[in-house]
TIVO-817455 format. One record per residue (C-alpha): residue in one letter; x, y, z. Coordinates in steps of 0.001 Angstrom, whole numbers, plus 500000, padded with zeros to 6 digits. Layout:
BEGIN
{node 'a' {X Y Z}}
...
//
This chain:
BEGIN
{node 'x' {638739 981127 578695}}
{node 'x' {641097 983838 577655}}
{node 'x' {644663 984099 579451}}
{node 'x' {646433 987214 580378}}
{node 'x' {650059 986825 579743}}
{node 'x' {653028 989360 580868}}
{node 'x' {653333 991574 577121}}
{node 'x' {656971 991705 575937}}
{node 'x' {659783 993378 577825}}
{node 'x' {657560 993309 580741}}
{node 'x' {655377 996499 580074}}
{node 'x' {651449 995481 581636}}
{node 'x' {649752 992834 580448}}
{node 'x' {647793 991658 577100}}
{node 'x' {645117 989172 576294}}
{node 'x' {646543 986118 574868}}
{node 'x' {644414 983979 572012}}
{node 'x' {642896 981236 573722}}
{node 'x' {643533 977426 572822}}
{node 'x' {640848 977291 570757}}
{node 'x' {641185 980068 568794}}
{node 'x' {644697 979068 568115}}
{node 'x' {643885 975241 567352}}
{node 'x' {641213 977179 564988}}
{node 'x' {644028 978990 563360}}
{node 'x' {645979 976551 562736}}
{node 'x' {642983 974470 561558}}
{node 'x' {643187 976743 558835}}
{node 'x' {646974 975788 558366}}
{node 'x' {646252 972124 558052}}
{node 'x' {643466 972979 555679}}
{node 'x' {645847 974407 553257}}
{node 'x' {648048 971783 553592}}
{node 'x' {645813 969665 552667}}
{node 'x' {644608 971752 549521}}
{node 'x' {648271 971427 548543}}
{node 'x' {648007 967314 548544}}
{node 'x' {645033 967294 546843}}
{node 'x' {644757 970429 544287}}
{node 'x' {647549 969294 541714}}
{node 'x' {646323 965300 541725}}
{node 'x' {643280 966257 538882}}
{node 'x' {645851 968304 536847}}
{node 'x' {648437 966030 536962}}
{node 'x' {648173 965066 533093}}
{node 'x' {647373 968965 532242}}
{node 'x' {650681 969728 533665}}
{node 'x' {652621 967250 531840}}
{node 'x' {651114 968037 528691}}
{node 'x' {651838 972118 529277}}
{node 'x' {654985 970789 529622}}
{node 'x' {656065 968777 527070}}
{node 'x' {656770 965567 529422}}
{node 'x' {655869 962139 529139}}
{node 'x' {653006 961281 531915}}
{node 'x' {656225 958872 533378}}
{node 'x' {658248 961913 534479}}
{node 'x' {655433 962611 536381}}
{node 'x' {657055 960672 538486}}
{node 'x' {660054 962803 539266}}
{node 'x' {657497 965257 541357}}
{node 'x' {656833 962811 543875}}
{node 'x' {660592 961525 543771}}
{node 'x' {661878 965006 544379}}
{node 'x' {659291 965934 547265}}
{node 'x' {659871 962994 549017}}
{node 'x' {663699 963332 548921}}
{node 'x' {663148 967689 550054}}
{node 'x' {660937 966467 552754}}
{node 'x' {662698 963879 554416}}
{node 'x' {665888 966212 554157}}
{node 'x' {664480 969065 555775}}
{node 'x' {661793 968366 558153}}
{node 'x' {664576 967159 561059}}
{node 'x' {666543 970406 560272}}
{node 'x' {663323 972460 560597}}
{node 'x' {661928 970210 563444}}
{node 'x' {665114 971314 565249}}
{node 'x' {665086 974712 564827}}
{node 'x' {662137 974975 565937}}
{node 'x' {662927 973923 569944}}
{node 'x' {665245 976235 569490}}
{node 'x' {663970 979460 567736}}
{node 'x' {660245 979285 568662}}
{node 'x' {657921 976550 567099}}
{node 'x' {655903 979652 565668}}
{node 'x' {658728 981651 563631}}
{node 'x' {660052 978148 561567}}
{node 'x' {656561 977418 560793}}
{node 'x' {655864 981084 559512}}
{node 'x' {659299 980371 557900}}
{node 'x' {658609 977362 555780}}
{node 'x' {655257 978684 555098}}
{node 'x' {657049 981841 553390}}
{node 'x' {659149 979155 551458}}
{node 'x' {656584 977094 550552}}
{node 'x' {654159 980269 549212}}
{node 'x' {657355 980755 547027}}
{node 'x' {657472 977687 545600}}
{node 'x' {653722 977719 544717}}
{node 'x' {654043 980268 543124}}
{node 'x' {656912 979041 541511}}
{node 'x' {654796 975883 540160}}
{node 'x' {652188 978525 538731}}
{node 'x' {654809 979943 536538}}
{node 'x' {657678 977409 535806}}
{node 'x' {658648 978171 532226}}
{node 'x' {660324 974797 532094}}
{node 'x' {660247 970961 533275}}
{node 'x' {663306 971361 536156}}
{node 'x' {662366 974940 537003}}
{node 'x' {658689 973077 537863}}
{node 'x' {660678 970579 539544}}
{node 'x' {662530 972508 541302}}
{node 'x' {659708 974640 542473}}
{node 'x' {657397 970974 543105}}
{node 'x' {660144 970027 545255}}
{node 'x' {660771 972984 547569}}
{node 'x' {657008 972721 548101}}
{node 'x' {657795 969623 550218}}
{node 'x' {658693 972351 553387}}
{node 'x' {654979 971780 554094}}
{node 'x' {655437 968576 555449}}
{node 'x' {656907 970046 558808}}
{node 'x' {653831 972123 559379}}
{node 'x' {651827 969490 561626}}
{node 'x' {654756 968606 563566}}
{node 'x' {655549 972162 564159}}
{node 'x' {651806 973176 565305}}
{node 'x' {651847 969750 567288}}
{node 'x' {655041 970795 569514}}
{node 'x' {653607 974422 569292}}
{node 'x' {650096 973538 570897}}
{node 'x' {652218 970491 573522}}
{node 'x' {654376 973585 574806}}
{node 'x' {651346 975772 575461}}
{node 'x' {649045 973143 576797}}
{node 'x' {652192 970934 579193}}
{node 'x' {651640 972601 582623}}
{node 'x' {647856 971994 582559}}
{node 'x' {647102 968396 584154}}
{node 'x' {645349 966886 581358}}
{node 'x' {647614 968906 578579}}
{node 'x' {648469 965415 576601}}
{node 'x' {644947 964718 576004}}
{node 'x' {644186 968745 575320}}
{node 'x' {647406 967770 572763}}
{node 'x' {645120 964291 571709}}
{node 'x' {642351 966379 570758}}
{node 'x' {643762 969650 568540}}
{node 'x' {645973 966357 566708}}
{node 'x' {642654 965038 566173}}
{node 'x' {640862 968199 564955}}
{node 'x' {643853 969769 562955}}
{node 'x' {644389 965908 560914}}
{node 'x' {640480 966588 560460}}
{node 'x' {641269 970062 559264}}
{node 'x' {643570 968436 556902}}
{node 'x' {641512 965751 555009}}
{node 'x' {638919 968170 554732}}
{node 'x' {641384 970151 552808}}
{node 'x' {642968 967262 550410}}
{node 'x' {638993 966612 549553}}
{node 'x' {638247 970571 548887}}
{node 'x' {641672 970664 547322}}
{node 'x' {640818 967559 544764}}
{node 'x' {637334 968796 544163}}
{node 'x' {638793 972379 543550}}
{node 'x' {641278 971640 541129}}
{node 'x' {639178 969143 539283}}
{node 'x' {636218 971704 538944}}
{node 'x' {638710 975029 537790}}
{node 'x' {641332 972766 535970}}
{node 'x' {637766 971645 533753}}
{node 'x' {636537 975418 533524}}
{node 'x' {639689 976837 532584}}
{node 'x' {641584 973985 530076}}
{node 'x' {643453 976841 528091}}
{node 'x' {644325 978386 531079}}
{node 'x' {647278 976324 533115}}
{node 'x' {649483 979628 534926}}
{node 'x' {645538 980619 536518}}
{node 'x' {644205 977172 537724}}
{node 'x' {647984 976758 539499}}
{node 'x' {647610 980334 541221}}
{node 'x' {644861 978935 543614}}
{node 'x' {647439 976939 545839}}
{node 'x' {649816 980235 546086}}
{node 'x' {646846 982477 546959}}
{node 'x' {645852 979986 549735}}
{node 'x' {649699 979370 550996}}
{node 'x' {650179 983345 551437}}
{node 'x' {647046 983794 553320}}
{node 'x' {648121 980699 555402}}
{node 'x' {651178 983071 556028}}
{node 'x' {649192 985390 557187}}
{node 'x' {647011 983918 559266}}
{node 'x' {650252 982457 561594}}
{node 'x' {651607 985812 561584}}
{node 'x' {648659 987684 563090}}
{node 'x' {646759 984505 564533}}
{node 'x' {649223 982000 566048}}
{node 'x' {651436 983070 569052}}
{node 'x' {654981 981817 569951}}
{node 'x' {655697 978468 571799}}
{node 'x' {656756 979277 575101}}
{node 'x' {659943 976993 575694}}
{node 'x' {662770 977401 573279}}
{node 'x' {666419 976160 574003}}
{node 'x' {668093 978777 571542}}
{node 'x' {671447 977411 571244}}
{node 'x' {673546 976430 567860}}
{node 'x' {672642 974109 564970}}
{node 'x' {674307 970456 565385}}
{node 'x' {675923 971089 561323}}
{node 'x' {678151 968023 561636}}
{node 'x' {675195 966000 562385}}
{node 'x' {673131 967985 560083}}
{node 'x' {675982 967286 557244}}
{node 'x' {675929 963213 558148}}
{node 'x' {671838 962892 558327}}
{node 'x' {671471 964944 555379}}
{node 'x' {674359 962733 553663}}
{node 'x' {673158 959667 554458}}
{node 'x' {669203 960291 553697}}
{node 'x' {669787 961594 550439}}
{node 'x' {671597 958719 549432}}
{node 'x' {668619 956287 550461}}
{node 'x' {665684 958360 549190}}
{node 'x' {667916 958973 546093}}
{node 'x' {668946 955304 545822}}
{node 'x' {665314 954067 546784}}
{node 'x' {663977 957064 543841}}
{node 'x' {666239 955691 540995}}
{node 'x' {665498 951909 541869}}
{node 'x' {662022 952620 541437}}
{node 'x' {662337 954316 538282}}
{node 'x' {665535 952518 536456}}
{node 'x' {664294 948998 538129}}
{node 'x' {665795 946581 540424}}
{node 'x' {668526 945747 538749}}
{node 'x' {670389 949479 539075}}
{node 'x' {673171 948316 541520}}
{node 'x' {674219 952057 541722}}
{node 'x' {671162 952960 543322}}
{node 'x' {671443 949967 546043}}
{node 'x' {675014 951167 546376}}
{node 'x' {673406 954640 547248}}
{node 'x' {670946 952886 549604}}
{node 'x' {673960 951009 551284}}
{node 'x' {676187 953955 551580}}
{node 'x' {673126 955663 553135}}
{node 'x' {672144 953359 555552}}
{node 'x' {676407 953274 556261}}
{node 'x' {676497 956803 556870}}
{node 'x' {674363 956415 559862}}
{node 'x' {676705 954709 561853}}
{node 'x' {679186 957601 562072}}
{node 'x' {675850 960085 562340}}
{node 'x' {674831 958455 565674}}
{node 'x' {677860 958145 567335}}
{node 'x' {678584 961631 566670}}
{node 'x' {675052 962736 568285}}
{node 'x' {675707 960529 571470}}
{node 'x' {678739 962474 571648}}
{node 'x' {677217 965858 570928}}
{node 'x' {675446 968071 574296}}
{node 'x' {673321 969604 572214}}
{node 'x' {672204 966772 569529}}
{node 'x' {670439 967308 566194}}
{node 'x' {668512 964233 567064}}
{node 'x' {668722 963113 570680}}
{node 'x' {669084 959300 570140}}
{node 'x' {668722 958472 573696}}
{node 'x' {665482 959813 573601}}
{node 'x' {664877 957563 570996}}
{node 'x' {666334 954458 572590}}
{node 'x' {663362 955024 575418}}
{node 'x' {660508 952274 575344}}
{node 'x' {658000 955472 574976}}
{node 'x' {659905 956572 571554}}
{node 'x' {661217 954242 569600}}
{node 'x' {657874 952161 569155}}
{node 'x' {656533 955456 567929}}
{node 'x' {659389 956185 565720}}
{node 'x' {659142 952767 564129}}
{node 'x' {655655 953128 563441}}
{node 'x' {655926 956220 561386}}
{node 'x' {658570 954118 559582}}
{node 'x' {656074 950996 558634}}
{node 'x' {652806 953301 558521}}
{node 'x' {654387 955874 555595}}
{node 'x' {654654 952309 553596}}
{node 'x' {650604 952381 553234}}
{node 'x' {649658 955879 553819}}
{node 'x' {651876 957254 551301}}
{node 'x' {652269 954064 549235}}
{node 'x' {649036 952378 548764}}
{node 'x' {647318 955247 546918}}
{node 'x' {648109 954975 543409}}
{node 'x' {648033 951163 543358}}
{node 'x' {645080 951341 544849}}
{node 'x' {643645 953916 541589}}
{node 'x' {645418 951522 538812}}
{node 'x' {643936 948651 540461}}
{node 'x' {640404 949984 540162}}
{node 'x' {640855 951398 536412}}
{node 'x' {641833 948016 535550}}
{node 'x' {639384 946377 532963}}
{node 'x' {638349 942654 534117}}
{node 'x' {637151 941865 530897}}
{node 'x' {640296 942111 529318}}
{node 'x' {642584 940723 532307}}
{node 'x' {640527 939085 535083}}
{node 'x' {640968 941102 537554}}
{node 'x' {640422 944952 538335}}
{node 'x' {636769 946901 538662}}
{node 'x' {637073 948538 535170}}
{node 'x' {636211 951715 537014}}
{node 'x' {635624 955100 535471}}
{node 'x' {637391 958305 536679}}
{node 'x' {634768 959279 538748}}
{node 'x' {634113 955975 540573}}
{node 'x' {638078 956121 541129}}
{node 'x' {637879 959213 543024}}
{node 'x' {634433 958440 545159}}
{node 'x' {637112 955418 546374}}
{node 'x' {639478 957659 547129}}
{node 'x' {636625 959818 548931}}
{node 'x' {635709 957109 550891}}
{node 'x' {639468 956512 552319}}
{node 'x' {639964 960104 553110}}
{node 'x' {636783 960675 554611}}
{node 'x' {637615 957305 556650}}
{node 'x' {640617 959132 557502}}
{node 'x' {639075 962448 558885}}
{node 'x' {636304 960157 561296}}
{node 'x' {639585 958332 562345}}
{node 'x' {641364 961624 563171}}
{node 'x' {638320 962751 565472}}
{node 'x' {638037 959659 566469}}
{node 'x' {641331 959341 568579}}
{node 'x' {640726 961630 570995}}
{node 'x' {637948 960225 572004}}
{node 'x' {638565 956283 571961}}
{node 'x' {641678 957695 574367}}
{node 'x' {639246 958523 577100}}
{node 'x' {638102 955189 577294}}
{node 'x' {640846 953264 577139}}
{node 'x' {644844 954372 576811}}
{node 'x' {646803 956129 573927}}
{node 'x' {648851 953015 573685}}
{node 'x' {645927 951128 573324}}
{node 'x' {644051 953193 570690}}
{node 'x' {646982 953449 568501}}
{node 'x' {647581 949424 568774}}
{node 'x' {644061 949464 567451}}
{node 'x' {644676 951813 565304}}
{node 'x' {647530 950116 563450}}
{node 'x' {645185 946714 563738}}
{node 'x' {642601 948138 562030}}
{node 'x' {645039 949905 559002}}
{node 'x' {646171 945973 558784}}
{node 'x' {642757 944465 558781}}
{node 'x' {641605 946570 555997}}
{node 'x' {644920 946040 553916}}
{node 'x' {644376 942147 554410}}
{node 'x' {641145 942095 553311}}
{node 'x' {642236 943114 549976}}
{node 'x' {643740 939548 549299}}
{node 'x' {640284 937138 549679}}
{node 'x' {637934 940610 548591}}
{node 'x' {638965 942657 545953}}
{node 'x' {636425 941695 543630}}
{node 'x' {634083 944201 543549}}
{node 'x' {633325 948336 544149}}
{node 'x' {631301 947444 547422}}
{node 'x' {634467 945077 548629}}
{node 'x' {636983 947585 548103}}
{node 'x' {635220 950410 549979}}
{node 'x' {634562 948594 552293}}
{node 'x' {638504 947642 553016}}
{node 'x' {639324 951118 552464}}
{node 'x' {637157 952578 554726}}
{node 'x' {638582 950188 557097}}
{node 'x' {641860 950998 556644}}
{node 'x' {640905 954837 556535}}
{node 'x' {639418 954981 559997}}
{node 'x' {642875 953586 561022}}
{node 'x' {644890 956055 558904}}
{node 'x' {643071 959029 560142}}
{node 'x' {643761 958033 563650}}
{node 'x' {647898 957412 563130}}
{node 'x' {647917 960508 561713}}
{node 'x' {646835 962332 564477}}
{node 'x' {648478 959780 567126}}
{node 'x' {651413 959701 566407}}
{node 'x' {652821 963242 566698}}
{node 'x' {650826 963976 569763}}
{node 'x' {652400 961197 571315}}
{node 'x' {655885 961711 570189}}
{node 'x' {655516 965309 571625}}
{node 'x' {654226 963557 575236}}
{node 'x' {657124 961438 575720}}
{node 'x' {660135 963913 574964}}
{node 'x' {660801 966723 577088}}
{node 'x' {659468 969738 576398}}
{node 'x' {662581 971160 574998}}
{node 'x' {662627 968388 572617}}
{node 'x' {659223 968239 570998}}
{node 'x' {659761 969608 568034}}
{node 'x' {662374 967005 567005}}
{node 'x' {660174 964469 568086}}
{node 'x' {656991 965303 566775}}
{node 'x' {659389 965940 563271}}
{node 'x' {661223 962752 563609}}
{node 'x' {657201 961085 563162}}
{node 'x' {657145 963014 559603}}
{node 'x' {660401 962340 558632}}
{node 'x' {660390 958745 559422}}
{node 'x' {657190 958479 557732}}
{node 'x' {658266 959876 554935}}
{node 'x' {661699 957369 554405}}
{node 'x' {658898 954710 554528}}
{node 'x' {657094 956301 551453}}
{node 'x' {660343 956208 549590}}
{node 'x' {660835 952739 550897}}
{node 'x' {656994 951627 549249}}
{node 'x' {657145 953854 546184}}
{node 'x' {660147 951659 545057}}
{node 'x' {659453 948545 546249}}
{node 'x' {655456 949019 544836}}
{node 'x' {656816 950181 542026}}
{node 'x' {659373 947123 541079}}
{node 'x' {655851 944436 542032}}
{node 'x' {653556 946241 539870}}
{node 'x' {656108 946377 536318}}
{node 'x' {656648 942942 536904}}
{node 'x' {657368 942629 533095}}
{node 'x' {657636 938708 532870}}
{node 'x' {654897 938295 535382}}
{node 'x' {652528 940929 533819}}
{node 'x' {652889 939238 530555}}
{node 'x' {652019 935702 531542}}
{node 'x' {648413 937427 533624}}
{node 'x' {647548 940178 531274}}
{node 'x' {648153 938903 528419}}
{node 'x' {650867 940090 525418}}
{node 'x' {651332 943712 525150}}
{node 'x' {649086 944824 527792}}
{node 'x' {650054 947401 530269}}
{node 'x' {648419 946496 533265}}
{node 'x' {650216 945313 536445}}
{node 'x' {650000 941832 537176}}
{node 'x' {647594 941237 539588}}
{node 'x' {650185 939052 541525}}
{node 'x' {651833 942548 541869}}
{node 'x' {648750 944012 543954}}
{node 'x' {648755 941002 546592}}
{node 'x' {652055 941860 547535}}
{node 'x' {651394 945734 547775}}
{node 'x' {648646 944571 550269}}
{node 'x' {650478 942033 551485}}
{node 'x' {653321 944495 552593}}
{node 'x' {650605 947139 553853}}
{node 'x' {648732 944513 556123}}
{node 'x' {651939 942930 557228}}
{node 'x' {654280 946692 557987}}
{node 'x' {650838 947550 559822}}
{node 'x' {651045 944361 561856}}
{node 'x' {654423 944675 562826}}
{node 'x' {653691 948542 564036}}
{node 'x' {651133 947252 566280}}
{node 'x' {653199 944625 567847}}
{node 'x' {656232 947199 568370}}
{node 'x' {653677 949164 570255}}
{node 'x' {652807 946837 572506}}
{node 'x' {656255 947222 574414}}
{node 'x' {655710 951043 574734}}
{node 'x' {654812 951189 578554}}
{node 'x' {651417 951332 579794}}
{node 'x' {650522 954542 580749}}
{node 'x' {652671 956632 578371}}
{node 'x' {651506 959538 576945}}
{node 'x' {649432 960473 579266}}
{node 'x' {649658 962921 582403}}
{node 'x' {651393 960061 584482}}
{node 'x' {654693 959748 581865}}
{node 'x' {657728 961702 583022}}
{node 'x' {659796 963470 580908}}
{node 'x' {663216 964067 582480}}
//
């Protein structure tokens, strides 16, 4: 149904989009996002070979992403409640388009990584639509489970994209070999168009605070988070034993204390953190934390795992290429039925219930890996598992952030989800990192002079995975009963 809205400065009245056409825009959003987390995986050893880089400092893409992310998606989160949801996403999409086109034509290694790392502004796009669609959809009775169902349909949106995005760059990185500049244009064209399509497609969130940016707490988060992703990166890369990057990690996890009570001082916080002290948030919150350690952890083991050859260590499915990336299928398209899914296990039971079982079910098919990990059939299986789980966090757990903070606050909330998330990435991409070199260990399962991980190393990553997943759905269980729905107050 459409719905007539007052036209600016007062003058008659115009036909807003309805919510479906703008969850259908922003579908298209989410889509290109998830071209951009798929598209480059293929071309990964193209681009390191155009460059002149070993395939290790491949590493440094990731590292620097992560770091960009989790340094800017609070900031942009922010602004957002207080400039209009619609003008930082249109914002970051103009920065990321940029960098895309940055990454097409780097003429060097840190002018790529520069450009790979600016690219991270993406990761505030779902948090920004989920606060965007929660502030058009509040006053309506059942607007949390209107919220419920776009999450569900744009994380959807966005699987569907990382598999088009994969298959994409796969297919034109194969048909054009001698041809790097044109195969990396494809993300650019699609991240301008995405532009577009907010500018003329998406209207404006309706509550915005306006105000002034918090830059003392913006100076002590940004201090204190670059220190841990940068101590977490260089731990991960240099090994365990670099005590200047636990320093970092230390100093960063010190500078929090000043950072918080700062913001409890503050009227107008960068984060509120008595909203996050509430039983409704901080479960949430903490979840993001523990489920970034398998979502954005668990990927790559799970792809060095399967190209491991059993006849030559005893473990590992000797997989080709192509098996690798029908396993990888399999958990993303477990992923997209777990994002539709949500909305619609909600109606029979609670939100706090689904995403319990959610977080059960990403631990289930983590700890399934430790008795059955023998075979192709064993492993899809557990990652299709832990998939349907996946999908549905993904989708959960900004919706509900944005139904338990006040209207004027989603947009740090729902961005607090990402950014969170995204700390426990860093957190898994060292700490996965430092089990699977296991030097001494490797040598005494593979053998002398192989490279492969030590197999002890991959019961730990699923180990952690099963176990972080565990604890997310016992920290849920204290979230009251009936939050996130209608019922929950916001004051």
């Amino acid at each position: 149904m459409a719905v007539f809205q007052r036209g600016t400065h007062g003058r008659g009245l115009r036909l807003a989009p309805t919510a479906t056409a703008v969850v259908g825009f922003l579908v298209l959003v989410e889509l290109t996002s998830g071209i951009l987390q798929g598209y480059y995986t293929p071309l990964l050893t193209d681009i390191a070979r155009h460059l002149g880089i070993h395939d290790a400092d491949v590493n440094w893409f990731e590292a620097a992403q992560l770091m960009v992310a989790a340094l800017v998606v609070p900031v942009l989160a922010k602004l957002g409640d207080m400039m209009g949801h619609r003008k930082v996403l249109l914002i970051s999409t103009a920065l990321t388009a940029a960098a895309s086109w940055g990454v097409a034509f780097a003429p060097s290694f840190w002018f790529f990584l520069a450009a790979w790392a600016l690219q991270g502004f993406y990761v505030v796009w779902l948090p920004l639509e989920i606060a965007l669609i929660y502030s058009r959809s509040h006053h309506q009775l059942d607007g949390a489970a209107l919220t419920r169902k776009a999450a569900g349909i744009l994380v959807a949106g966005l699987e569907l994209g990382v598999i088009v995005g994969a298959l994409a760059g796969g297919f034109i990185g194969g048909a054009l070999p001698d041809m790097l500049w044109l195969t990396l244009m494809i993300p650019a064209i699609a991240v301008t168009l995405c532009f577009f399509v907010i500018l003329f497609g998406v209207p404006e969130s309706e509550s915005r605070t306006g105000g002034r940016l918090d830059l003392m707490g913006l100076t002590l988060l940004s201090t204190g988070l670059l220190l841990i992703t940068a101590g977490l990166t260089f731990m991960r890369i240099n090994g365990p034993g670099t005590w200047w990057a636990w320093a970092a990690v230390v100093l960063g996890i010190a500078a929090m204390i000043p950072f918080t009570r700062y913001e409890l001082g503050h009227k107008d916080p960068l984060i509120d953190i008595r909203l996050l002290r509430k039983p409704s948030m901080w479960p949430v919150q903490l979840t993001a934390f523990l489920f970034g350690v398998s979502v954005l952890g668990a990927q790559a083991p799970l792809s060095t795992f399967a190209r491991t050859a059993p006849a030559e260590v005893g473990y590992g499915l000797g997989a080709s290429a192509s098996v690798v990336s029908v396993l990888i299928g399999v958990y993303v398209l477990g992923m997209l039925a777990g994002a539709l899914l949500y909305p619609v296990v909600t109606r029979w039971t609670t939100p706090r219930i689904t995403l319990m079982g959610a977080a059960f079910m990403v631990a289930l098919g983590y700890l399934m890996f430790l008795p059955f990990h023998d075979s192709t059939v064993q492993v899809l299986t557990n990652m299709a598992i832990a998939g349907i789980g996946s999908g549905a966090l993904v989708a959960a757990l900004p919706s509900a952030a944005a139904a338990a903070a006040p209207l004027t606050q989603t947009g740090m909330a729902t961005g607090l989800t990402n950014a969170t998330k995204t700390l426990g990435g860093a957190f898994a991409s060292c700490v996965f990192g430092i089990a699977l070199a296991g030097q001494a260990l490797g040598s005494l399962t593979a053998g002398a002079g192989s490279t492969a991980a030590p197999l002890e190393g991959y019961l730990l990553v699923w180990t952690i995975c099963g176990v972080t997943a565990l604890v997310a759905a016992i920290a849920l269980y204290f979230v009251p009963k009936l939050a996130f729905g209608p019922t929950l107050p916001v004051d």
